[in-house]
C-alpha positions in Angstrom: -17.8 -15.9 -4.1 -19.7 -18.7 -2.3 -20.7 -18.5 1.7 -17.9 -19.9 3.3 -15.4 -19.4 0.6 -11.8 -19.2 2.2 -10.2 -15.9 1.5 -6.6 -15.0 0.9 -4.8 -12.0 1.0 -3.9 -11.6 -2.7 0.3 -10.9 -2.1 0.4 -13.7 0.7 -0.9 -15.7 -1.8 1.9 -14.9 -4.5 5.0 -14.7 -1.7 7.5 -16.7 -3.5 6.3 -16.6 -6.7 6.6 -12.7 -7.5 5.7 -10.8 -4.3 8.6 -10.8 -2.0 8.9 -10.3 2.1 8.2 -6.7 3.1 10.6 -7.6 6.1 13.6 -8.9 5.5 16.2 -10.3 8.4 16.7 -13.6 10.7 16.7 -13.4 14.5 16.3 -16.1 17.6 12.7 -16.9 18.3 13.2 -15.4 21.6 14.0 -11.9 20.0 11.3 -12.2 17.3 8.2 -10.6 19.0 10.8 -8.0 19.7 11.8 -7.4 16.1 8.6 -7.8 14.4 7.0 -4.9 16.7 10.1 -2.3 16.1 9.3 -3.2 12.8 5.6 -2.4 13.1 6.6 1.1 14.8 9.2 2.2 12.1 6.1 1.8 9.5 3.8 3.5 11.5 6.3 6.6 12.0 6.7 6.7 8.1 3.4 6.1 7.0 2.4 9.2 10.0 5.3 11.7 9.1 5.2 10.9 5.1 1.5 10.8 4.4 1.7 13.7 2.0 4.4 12.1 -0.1 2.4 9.6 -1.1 3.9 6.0 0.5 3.5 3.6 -2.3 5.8 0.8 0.3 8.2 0.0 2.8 10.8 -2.3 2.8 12.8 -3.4 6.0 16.1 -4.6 6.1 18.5 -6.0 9.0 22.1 -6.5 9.1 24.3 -6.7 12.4 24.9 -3.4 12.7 22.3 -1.9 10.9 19.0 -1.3 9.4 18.2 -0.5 5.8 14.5 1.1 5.4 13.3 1.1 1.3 10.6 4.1 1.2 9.5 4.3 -2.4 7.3 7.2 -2.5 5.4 9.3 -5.2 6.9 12.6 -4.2 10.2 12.3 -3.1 10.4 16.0 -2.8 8.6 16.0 0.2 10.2 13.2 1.7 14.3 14.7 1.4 13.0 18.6 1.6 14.9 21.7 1.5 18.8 21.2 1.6 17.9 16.9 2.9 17.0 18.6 5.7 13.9 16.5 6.3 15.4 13.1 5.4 17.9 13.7 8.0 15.1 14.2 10.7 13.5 11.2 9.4 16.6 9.2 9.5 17.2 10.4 13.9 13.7 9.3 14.5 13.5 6.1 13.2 17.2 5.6 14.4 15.7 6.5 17.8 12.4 4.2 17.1 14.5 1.3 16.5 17.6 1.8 19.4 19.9 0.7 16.1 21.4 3.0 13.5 18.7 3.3 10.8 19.9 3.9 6.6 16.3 5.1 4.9 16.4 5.4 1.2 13.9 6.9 -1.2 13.0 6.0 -4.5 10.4 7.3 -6.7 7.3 5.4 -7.8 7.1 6.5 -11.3 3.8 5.8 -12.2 1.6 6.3 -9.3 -1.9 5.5 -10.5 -0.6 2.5 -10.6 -0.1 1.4 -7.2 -3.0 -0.3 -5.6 -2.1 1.1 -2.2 -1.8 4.8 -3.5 -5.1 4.1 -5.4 -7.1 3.5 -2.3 -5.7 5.8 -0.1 -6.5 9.1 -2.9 -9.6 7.6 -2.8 -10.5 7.8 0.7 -9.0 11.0 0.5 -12.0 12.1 -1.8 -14.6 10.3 0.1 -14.0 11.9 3.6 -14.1 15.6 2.3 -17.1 14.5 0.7 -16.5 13.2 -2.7 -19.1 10.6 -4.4 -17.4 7.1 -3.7 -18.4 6.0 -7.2 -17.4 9.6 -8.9 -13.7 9.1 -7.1 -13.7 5.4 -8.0 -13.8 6.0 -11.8 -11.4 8.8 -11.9 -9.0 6.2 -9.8 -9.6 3.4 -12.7 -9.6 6.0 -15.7 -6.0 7.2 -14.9 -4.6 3.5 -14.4 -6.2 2.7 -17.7 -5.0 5.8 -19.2 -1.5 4.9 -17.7 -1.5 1.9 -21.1 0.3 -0.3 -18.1 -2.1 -2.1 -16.4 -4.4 -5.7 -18.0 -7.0 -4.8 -15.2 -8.1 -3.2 -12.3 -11.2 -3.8 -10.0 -12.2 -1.2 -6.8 -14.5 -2.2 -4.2 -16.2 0.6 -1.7 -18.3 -1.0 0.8 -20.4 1.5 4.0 -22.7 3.8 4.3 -22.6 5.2 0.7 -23.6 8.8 0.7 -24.9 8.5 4.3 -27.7 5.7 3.4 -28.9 3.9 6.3 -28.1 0.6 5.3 -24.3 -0.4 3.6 -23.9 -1.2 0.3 -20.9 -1.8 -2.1 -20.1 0.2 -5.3 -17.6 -1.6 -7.4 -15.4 -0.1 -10.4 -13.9 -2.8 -13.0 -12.5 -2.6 -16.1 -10.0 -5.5 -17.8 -9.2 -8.9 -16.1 -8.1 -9.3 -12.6 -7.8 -13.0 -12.1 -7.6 -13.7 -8.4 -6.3 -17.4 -7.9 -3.5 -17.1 -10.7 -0.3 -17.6 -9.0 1.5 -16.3 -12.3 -0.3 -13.2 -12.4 1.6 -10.0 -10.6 -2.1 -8.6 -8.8 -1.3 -5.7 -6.4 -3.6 -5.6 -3.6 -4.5 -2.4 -1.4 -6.9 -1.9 1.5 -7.6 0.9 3.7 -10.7 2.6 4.8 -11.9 6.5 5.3 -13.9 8.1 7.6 -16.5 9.8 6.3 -18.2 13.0 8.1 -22.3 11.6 8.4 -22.0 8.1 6.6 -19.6 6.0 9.0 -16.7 4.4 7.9 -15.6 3.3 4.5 -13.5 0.1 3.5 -11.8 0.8 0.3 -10.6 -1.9 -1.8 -8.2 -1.8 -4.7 -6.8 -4.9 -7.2 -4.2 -4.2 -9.4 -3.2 -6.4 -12.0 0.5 -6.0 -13.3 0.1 -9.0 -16.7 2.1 -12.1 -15.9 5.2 -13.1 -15.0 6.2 -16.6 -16.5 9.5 -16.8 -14.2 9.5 -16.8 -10.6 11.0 -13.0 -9.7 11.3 -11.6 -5.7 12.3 -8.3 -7.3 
């Protein structure tokens, strides 16, 4: 891309067209700031207490009385546990989080190496116990592929790459992932790992879903 270039987040871009809100309620501008941050904390205390199940996204839902949470998850095991006991922890925390009466439901991401956000996150997983970032980054791409439900996929790993003194990237493509097609249903993940001896790493993932010829907020 050229110096300069303007860049957009690659589901901002798309809001509207086939990427919907993650939040989803109305309030007076004087209890926004409010909102927005209770928001912010009921993700946090998911993404903390559920990192094992594998948090593919949250959705957040208001109503007058109360608040709907969407988990989907690749383990959902983990996430209800023995007997729902853990779901029904989950459900008094964020209750108490929020100061409202909180619903969270959990749905299953069926195909996991599929999500860009699960993507990146197994592989900074791999990079901070050690794993080589380009080794971890083709496993990552083989299984989408391997998945036959993807048109393209492209991973970026920028740092200290196997504790070098200067940063570098190592990128990982395979297909088309066409960035400034509204029409085209591109998942977008970022996250970075910490890596013992080499600094941190920013892990970038682009999914590309095919196309969707009809607007869809699904």
């Amino acid at each position: 891309m050229a110096r300069g270039a303007h860049k957009v987040h690659p589901n901002l871009f798309r809001l509207g067209v086939n990427k919907n809100w993650i939040s989803r309620w109305y309030t007076d501008k004087h209890k926004f700031a409010d909102t927005f941050l209770s928001d912010d904390k009921i993700r946090e205390a998911i993404e903390k207490d559920l990192k094992t199940a594998g948090v593919a996204s949250v959705i957040i839902k208001r109503s007058m009385s109360k608040i709907l949470v969407d988990i989907s998850v690749a383990r959902p095991g983990v996430v209800i546990g023995k007997g729902g006991t853990a779901i029904v922890k989950l459900k008094e925390k964020l209750t108490k989080i929020a100061k409202q009466e909180v619903e969270p439901k959990i749905f299953e991401v069926k195909s996991p190496e599929t999500v860009a956000k699960l993507i990146a996150e197994s592989i900074a997983f791999q990079c901070e116990r050690r794993v080589n970032p380009k080794v971890a980054a083709e496993k990552a791409k083989a299984a989408a592929v391997e998945s036959g439900k993807i048109k393209g996929i492209s991973i970026w790993i920028g740092g200290r790459i196997k504790g070098s003194e200067m940063a570098r990237r190592e990128k990982v493509t395979w297909g088309k992932v066409p960035r400034h097609t509204l029409r085209a249903d591109v998942d977008y993940a970022f996250t970075e790992a910490q890596v013992p001896g080499a600094g941190k790493h920013g892990i970038k993932v682009w999914v590309n879903n095919g196309e969707k010829n009809k607007y869809s907020l699904d």
